[in-house]
Each structure stands twice: as C-alpha cells, then as structure tokens.
C-alpha positions in Angstrom: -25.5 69.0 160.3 -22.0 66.8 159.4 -22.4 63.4 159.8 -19.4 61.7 160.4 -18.1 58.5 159.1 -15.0 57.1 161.2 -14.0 53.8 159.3 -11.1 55.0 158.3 -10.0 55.6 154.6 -7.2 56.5 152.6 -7.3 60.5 153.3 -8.5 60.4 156.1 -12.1 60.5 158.0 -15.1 61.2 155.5 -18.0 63.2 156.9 -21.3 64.6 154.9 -23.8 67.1 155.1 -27.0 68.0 153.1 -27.0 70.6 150.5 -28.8 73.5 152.0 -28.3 77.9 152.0 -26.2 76.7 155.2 -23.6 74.2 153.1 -24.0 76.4 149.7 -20.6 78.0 150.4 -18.9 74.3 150.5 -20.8 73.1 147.3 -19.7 76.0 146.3 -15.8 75.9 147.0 -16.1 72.2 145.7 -17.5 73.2 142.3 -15.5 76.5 142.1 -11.7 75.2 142.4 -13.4 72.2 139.2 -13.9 74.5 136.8 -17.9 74.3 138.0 -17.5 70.7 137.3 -18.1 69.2 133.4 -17.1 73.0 132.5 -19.1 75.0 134.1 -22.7 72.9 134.8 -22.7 73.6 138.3 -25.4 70.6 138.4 -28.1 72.1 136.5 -28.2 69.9 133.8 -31.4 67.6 134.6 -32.8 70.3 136.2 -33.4 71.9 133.0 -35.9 70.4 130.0 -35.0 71.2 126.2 -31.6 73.7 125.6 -28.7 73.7 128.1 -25.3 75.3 128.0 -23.0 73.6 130.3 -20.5 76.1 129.9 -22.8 79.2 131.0 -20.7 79.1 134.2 -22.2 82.2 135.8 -25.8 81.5 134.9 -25.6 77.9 136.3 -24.1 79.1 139.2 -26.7 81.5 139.8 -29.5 78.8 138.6 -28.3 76.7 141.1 -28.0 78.4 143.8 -31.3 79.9 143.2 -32.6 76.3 143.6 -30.9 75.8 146.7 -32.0 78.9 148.3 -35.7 78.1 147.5 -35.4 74.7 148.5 -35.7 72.9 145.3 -32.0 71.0 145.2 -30.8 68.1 146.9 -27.6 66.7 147.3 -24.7 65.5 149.5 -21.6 66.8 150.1 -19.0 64.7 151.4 -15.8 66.1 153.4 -12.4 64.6 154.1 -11.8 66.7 157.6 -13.0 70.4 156.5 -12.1 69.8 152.5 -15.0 69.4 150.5 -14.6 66.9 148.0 -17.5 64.7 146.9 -20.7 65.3 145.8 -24.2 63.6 145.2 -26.9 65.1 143.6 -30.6 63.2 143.9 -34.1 64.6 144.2 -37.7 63.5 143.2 -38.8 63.5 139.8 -40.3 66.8 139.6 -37.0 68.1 140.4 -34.7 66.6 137.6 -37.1 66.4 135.0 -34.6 66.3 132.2 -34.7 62.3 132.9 -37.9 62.2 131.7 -37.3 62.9 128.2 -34.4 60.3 127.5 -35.7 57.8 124.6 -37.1 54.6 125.6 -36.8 55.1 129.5 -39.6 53.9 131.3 -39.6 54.9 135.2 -39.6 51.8 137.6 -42.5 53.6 139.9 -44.9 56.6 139.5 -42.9 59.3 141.4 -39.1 58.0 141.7 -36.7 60.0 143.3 -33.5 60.1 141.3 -29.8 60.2 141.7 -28.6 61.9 138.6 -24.8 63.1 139.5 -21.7 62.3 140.9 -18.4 64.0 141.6 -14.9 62.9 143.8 -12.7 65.3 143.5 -9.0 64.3 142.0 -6.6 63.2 144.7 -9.8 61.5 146.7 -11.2 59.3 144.5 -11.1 55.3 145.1 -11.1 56.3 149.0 -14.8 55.6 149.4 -16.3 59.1 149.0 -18.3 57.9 146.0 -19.8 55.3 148.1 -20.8 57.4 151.1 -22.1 60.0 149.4 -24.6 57.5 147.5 -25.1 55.7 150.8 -25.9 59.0 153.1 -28.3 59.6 150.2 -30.3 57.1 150.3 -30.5 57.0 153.8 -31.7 61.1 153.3 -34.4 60.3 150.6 -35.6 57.5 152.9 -36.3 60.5 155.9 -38.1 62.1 152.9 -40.2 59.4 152.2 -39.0 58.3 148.8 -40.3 55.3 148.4 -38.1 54.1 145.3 -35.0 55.6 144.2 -33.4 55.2 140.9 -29.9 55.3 139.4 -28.8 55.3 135.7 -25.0 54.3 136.1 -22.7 53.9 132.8 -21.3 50.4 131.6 -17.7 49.8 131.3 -14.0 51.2 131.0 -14.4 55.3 131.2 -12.4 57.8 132.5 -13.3 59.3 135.7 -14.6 62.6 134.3 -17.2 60.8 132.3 -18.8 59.1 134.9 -20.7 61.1 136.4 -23.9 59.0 136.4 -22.1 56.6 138.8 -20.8 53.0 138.0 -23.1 49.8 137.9 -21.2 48.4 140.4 -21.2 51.3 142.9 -25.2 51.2 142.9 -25.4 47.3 142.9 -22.9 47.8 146.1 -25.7 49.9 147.6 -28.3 47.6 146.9 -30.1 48.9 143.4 -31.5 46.7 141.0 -30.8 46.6 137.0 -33.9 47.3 135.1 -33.1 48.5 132.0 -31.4 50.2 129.3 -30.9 54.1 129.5 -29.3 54.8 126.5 -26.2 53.1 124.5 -23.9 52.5 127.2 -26.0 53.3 130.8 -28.6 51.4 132.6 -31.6 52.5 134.9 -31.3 50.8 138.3 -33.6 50.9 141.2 -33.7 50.5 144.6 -37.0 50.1 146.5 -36.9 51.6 150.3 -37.7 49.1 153.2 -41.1 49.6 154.8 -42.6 51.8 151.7 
C-alpha cells in the first residue's frame, strides 16, 4: 500500500511503500536503471556473513529477491509520483547479520532492528526522500514491534555515493541517539521506540 506524503518538495509529492513480492518490480526498476546500486549489491551486502562480491550483479539480484519472496527483506521504497527513487533498507538483527561481525561494535539492546542502507537516486536527492524513507521506517519497525532500532551513519564531508549508511545528522533529525564508534569514520546511533 503507497502512503503518501503531501508536504510538498522539490520534485514533487513523495509517497512510500514497503518492500514486498508486490513492490519487487519497483525496487527492482530503482536498482536496475543504478547499475544495482554500489555496482551491482542489489542490498545484499549485510545480509551475507564472511565473502561477498558486490559486483555479482545477477546473483545479488537473484539473492535478493529470493529474500523478498520468502519474506526475509525489509525496506522502503520512496516514490516521487510513480518514479521510484529512494530506498531504505532495515530489518532485525537476524536478518543483517553482517553487523554483527564489525570490530569493537557492541549492540545497544539484545535484538535491535537495524537500518543498514540508503539510496536517493541522482536528480532527487536534498528533496527530502532520504528523510521519509528513514521516517516511514521507523514508523514500520514500530508496527513490527521493534523495540530499539539502530543506525550506523558516516561522519563528515563524502560524496553522495559513499553514504550509504546515512548521515549523523539525518538520524539525529529522526530522533536516534549517538552511542558509539562503528569503525574509523561511522558511528552506531539508536533510537528507542515509545511505549516498548
């Protein structure tokens, strides 16, 4: 189901929709006409302990959609009118285990749900569609009954390809706390959902 969002921005009204077999051909056309985004990861990377080639277009593709199919991949897609352009990937831990394995994280609760990936797609970025798609994420995870939610944006000046994490300053926007380093130049944030 879209949910619309009619504040007005830049290209127009933003909508969203969950990642589902229903939405797979949008996530699909988004990630198809950007080279299957970061060269071909098609948003399997954290999905996947140990060895992972992000330019295996075809078998992250087919990984992914697999995932979808069964249930097992969560995201947002966010539209401007019928376009797909932005993207938010989150789940629960079990789901992105790749987290996990990063040196010296420590997780902020027992089972966090995650958001591990970000996308705008050139021509639509700085119009909000980062923001919505974190925000209609949160608000999903909290029907799911994720009780905290964390983040691991990068610090400082990148260029847009590189962060795909998110920025500190689009989480703290939403209401995440810094907790801690996650690496050289990223931080873990969290956010912990009202009434859980």
């Amino acid at each position: 189901m879209r949910h619309s969002d009619n504040k007005g921005h830049t290209h127009g009204a933003l909508s969203s929709a969950q990642l589902s077999a229903d939405t797979w051909p949008d996530f699909e056309r988004l990630f198809a006409s950007n080279g299957g985004v970061w060269g071909g990861c098609w948003c399997m990377f954290f999905h996947k302990p140990g060895h992972f080639d992000s330019k295996d277009y075809e078998k992250n593709k087919a990984a992914k959609h697999s995932l979808v199919e069964e249930g097992r991949a969560h995201g947002i897609i966010v539209y401007c009118g019928d376009e797909p352009v932005g993207w938010c990937q989150f789940g629960p831990k079990e789901e992105l285990t790749r987290i996990d394995k990063k040196r010296r994280y420590v997780p902020t609760a027992p089972e966090p749900w995650r958001i591990t990936c970000l996308f705008v797609a050139p021509g639509h970025r700085r119009s909000g569609v980062a923001k919505l798609a974190v925000e209609r994420s949160v608000s999903y995870m909290k029907k799911l009954k994720a009780k905290v939610v964390e983040a691991y944006p990068v610090e400082g000046e990148r260029s847009a390809t590189l962060l795909w994490m998110g920025t500190p300053g689009l989480f703290e926007g939403a209401g995440f706390k810094e907790v801690g380093p996650f690496g050289k130049s990223s931080w873990v944030y969290s956010l912990r959902l009202a009434g859980r």
